[in-house]
Each structure stands twice: as structure tokens, then as C-alpha cells.
N, C-alpha and C positions, 0 to 999 in steps of 0.2 A: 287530723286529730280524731280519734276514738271517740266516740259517744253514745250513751244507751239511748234506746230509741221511747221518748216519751210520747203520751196522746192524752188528749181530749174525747171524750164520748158524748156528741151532741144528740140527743132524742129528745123524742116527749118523755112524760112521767109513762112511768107503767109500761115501758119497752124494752124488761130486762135488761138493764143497764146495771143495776145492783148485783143480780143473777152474773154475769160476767167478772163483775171480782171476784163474787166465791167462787167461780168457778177456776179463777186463775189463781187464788189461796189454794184453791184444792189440789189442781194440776203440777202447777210447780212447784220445786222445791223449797222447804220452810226456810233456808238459808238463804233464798232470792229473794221472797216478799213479806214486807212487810204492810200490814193493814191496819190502818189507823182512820177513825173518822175525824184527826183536828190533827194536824201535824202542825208544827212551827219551832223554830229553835228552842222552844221554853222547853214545846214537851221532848225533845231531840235531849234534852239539857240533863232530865231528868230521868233517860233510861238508861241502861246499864253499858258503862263503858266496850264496848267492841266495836268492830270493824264495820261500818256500814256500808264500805262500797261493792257492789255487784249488786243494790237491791234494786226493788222496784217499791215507788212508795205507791200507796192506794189509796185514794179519797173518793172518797163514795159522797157524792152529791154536794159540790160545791158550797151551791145555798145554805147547809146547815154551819159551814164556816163563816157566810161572809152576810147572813141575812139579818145577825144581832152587832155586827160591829159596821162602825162608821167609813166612811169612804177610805181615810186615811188611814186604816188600821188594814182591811182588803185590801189595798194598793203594799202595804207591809208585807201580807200571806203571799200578792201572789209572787212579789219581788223574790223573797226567801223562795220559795219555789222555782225562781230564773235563775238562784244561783246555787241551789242543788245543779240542777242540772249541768252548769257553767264549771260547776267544780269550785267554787268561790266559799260554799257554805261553810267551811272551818273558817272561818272568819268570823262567824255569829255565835260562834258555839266550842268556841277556843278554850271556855273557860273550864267546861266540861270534858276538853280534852276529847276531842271526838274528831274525826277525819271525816270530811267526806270530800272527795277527788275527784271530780268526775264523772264514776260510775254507778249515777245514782240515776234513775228514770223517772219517771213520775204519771200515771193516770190516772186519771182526774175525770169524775162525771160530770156533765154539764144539762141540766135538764133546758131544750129548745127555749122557752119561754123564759127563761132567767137570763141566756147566751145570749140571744135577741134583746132583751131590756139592756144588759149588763156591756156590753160589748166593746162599746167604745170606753169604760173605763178600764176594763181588761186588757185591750190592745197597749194601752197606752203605758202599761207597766210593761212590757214587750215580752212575759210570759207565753201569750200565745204564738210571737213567734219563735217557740225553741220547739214546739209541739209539733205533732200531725195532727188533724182534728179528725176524727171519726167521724159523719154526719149516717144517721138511717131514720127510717120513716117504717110502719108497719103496715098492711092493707088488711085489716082486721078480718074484712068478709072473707079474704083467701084464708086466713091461717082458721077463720070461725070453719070454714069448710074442709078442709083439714084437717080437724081436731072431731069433728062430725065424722070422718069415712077413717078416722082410727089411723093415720098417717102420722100423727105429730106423737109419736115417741121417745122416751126417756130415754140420752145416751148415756154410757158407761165411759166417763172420761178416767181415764186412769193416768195416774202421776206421769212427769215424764221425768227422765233422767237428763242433768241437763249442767253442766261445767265451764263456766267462763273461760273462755280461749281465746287467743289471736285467731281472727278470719280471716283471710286473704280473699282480695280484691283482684283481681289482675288488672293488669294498666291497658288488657288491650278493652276494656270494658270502660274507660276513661271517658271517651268521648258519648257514649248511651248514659254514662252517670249524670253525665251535666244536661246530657238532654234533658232528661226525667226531671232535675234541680230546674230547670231552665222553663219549664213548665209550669210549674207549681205555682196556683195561687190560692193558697191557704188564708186563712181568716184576717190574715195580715199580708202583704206582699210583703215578702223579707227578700233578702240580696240571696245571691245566689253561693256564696260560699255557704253560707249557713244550711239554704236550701239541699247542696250538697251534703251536708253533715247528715242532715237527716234520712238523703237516699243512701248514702254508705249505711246509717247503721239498721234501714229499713231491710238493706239486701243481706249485711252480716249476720244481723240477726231472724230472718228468716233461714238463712245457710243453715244458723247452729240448731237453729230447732228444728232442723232437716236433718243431724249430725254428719253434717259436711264441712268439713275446713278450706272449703275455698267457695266460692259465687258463682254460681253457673245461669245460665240463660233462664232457667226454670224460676229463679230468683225474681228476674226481670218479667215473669208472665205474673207470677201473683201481685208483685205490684201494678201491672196492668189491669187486671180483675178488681181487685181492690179501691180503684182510683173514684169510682162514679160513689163511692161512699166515702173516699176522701170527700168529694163536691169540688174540684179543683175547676 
């Protein structure tokens, strides 16, 4: 099965974590993301009938969803959130005539100290495990050093062009998928099909934003690089 690849971004406060969705509103295409600070079927209900699938939804900082409603209403957000991803969410939102299948992603900030408090209620709507979780840390005195010898420079991220397509996988890369799935212990341990879902669409979608229609070895090194801020 196909799936967009969602995450979690575990930091402290004030470690560009906010800076990263604009920065991903900015880069990608307006037709890929959509950024909202309170998603839920109501507000899904009430925007304008079209196609949602191919996006990515963007929730900037959790806590501002879940820190005025009760357990039971949180345990709702993050449920709808498991089945965006699942492709279940026309279901909730049927009346509004609105699709979504699938192809819907979702990133989500999580500030450390809320993730740590909040954790075990989070797990237990199994939200976290459809995600990857992001985890980073800052070392202030390097980056303060840094920013003192004129190093930490403004980049010029420019758009990218970017078209939902079939990825090809090859089957002889079968056996390294499941390793990588087999590995994995994310903030939840989840079973290993699932675990798989998320290596397929970590390598497809790295492929397409390489613009390459198949998965090559290089695929397999950035999620090696990437892994020690997965925290697996």
C-alpha cells in the first residue's frame, strides 16, 4: 500500500521548529500544503469543496490544539489525524462531500516537554504510531559561536517543482526494506508491516524529491544519516 510519509517534530521550544513549516509552505507547492493551526473535520467541513488528496497538513505546535480541550476531545484530534493518514477520513466528513484517500500526510510539532508529559495518552490513540518522530536537541554555545565568527547564514530556499507520481521500489531492495522496518523503535513499537509502510514511503519520497522515479542505494544512506534524530 502507498502512503504519504507523516512526522512528528520533537524539540524544545524555540528550536525552529515553527521556522520549518514556513519553510516547507514556502518550498513546496501551494497545491501540496496545506497549513492550518487547528484542523479537525469541522474545519475540513467548512472549506471549500476540492480534492484534498496529495497534501500535507501542517500543525504547528500541538499544545495550542490540545492544551484548552479535555482528554476526550484530544484523544478525538488525534484519532481524526490516524485516519487521515489511514485514508478512513471521508468518513467524518462525508457530509461535506470531501475525499480524502490516503494521500494525506500530516506534520505535527511537538514541543519535548508537552511529548514527555503527554505521551502515554498520545500513544494510546495509536497516532503516533503511523508517524516518524523527528527528535533534535540544539547546543546553543556551538551555534552562539557560530553566529559570532559570521558562519550561520540566511539560505535562499527556492520552490521546488514537485508532481505526485508512482515510485518504484525494486523487489531486489525487499530484503534491506524490512531490515530498516525491523529496526525501528519509534515512540511506540508498531509491528513491522506498518513499520514497512513508513520505510517505503520514507525512500519514495525521498526518490521524488531527488526527481527520480525509482529508489536507489542513495535513498538507503539518507535514511541512515537521518536515523540518530529519528532516536530509534
Amino acid at each position: 500500500m502507498s502512503m504519504c510519509l507523516s512526522t512528528v517534530i520533537i524539540a524544545p521550544p524555540g528550536t525552529a521548529k515553527t521556522s520549518t513549516l514556513n519553510d516547507l509552505e514556502r518550498i513546496f507547492p501551494k497545491t501540496m500544503v496545506i497549513f492550518r493551526g487547528l484542523v479537525t473535520e469541522y474545519h475540513i467541513a467548512k472549506m471549500n469543496k476540492e480534492d484534498l488528496n496529495n497534501k500535507v497538513w501542517c500543525v504547528n505546535d500541538i499544545v495550542d490544539l490540545t492544551k484548552t480541550m479535555a482528554k476526550r476531545r484530544v484523544a478525538g484530534v488525534l484519532t481524526f489525524f490516524k485516519n487521515i493518514i489511514d485514508g478512513h477520513a471521508e468518513i467524518l466528513v462525508a457530509q461535506a462531500d470531501i475525499k480524502l484517500k490516503g494521500k494525506v500526510g500530516i506534520l505535527v510539532n511537538i514541543p519535548r516537554v508537552a511529548f514527555d508529559k503527554k505521551r502515554g495518552e498520545w500513544v494510546s490513540t495509536t497516532f503516533l504510531d503511523r508517524v516518524i518522530p523527528f527528535n533534535y536537541d540544539m547546543n546553543w554555545d556551538n551555534w552562539k559561536e557560530k553566529y559570532i565568527e559570521n558562519e550561520l547564514m540566511p539560505i535562499d530556499i527556492k520552490p521546488i517543482k514537485l508532481k505526485p507520481g508512482s515510485i518504484e521500489l525494486p523487489k531486489k531492495f525487499n530484503r534491506k526494506v524490512v531490515e530498516c522496518a525491523d529496526s525501528m523503535a519509534t515512540v511506540k513499537i508498531s509491528g513491522l508491516p506498518r513499520n514497512i509502510q513508513l520505510v517505503r514511503a520514507f525512500l519514495t519520497g525521498n526518490a521524488m524529491l531527488n526527481g527520480r522515479k525509482c529508489v536507489e542505494e542513495a535513498d538507503f544512506e539518507i535514511w541512515d544519516k537521518l536515523k540518530s534524530h529519528f532516536r530509534w
